[in-house]
Each structure stands twice: as C-alpha cells, then as structure tokens.
C-alpha positions as CSV (number, residue, x, y, z in Angstrom):
1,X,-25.9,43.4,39.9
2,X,-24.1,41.5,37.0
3,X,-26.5,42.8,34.1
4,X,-27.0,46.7,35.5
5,X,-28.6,47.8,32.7
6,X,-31.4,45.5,32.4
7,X,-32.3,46.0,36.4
8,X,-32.2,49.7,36.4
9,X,-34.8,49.5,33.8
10,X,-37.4,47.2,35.2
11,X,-36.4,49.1,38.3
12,X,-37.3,52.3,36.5
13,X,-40.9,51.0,34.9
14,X,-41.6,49.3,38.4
15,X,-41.4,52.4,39.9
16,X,-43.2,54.6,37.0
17,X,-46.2,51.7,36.8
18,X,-46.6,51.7,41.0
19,X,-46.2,55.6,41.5
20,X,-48.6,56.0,38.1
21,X,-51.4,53.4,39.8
22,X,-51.0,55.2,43.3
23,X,-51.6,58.5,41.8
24,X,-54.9,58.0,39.8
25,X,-56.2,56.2,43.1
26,X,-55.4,59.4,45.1
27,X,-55.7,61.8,43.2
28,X,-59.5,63.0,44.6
29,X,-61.1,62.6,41.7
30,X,-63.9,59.4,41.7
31,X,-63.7,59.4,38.2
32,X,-60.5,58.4,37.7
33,X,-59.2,54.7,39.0
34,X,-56.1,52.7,38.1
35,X,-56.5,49.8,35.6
36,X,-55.2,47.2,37.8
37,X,-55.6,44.2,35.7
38,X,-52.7,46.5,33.7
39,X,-50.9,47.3,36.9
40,X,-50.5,43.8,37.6
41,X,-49.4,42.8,34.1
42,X,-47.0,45.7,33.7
43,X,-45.3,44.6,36.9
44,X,-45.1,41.3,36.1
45,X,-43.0,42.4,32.5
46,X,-40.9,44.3,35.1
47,X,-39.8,42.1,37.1
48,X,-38.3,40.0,34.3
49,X,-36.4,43.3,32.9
50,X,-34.9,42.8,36.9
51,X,-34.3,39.2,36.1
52,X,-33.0,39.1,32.2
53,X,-29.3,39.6,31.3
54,X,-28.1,42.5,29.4
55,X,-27.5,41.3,25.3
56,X,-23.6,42.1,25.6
57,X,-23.2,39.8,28.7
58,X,-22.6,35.9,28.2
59,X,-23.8,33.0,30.3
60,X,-20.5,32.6,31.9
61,X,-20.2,36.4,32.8
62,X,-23.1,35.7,35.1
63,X,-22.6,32.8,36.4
64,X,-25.8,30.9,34.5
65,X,-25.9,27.5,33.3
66,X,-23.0,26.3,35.7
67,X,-23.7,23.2,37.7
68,X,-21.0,24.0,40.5
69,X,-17.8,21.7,39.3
C-alpha cells in the first residue's frame, strides 16, 4: 500500500456507504429504502480514493509511468 492514506479513505467511505445502504434495507421499517442509484455512485468515487495516489507521493515513489527498462 504505496499511497496509505488515500486507500484507508476510500476504504473508510466503502465501508460507511455499504454498512449505511445495508442498514436502511434492514432496518424493519418499509418506509425507509436505500437510494441505490447513490449506493452505486458513492462506491464507484470509492474505489478511485483506493486507486489514487496520495498528493505528497511522486510517480516514481509508486512505481507509475515506468515501462520496465
């Protein structure tokens, strides 16, 4: 995990956007549902926090843009 700080937070919102959704579908009340079209997008803009680099790391520090010579 070369940019740690950037992961733990679409780690974090990936977890507070599934555990958020799973808990207004259970939570016994029909009135309540989980905006899935939202779910989806908000897991979407997670999983690029897991995939972006931190600001204070360069391309070299992580190994991006190198063509292997």
């Amino acid at each position: 995990m070369k940019s740690w700080k950037t992961t733990v937070a679409g780690i974090a919102a990936l977890l507070a956007v599934i555990a958020t959704a799973i808990a207004s579908h259970f939570d016994g009340d029909a009135s309540t549902t989980a905006e899935w079209g939202a779910v989806v997008t908000a897991v979407f803009v997670a999983l690029g926090f897991v995939a972006s680099r931190d600001n204070d790391r360069s391309s070299e520090d992580v190994g991006a843009g190198s063509n292997g010579s």
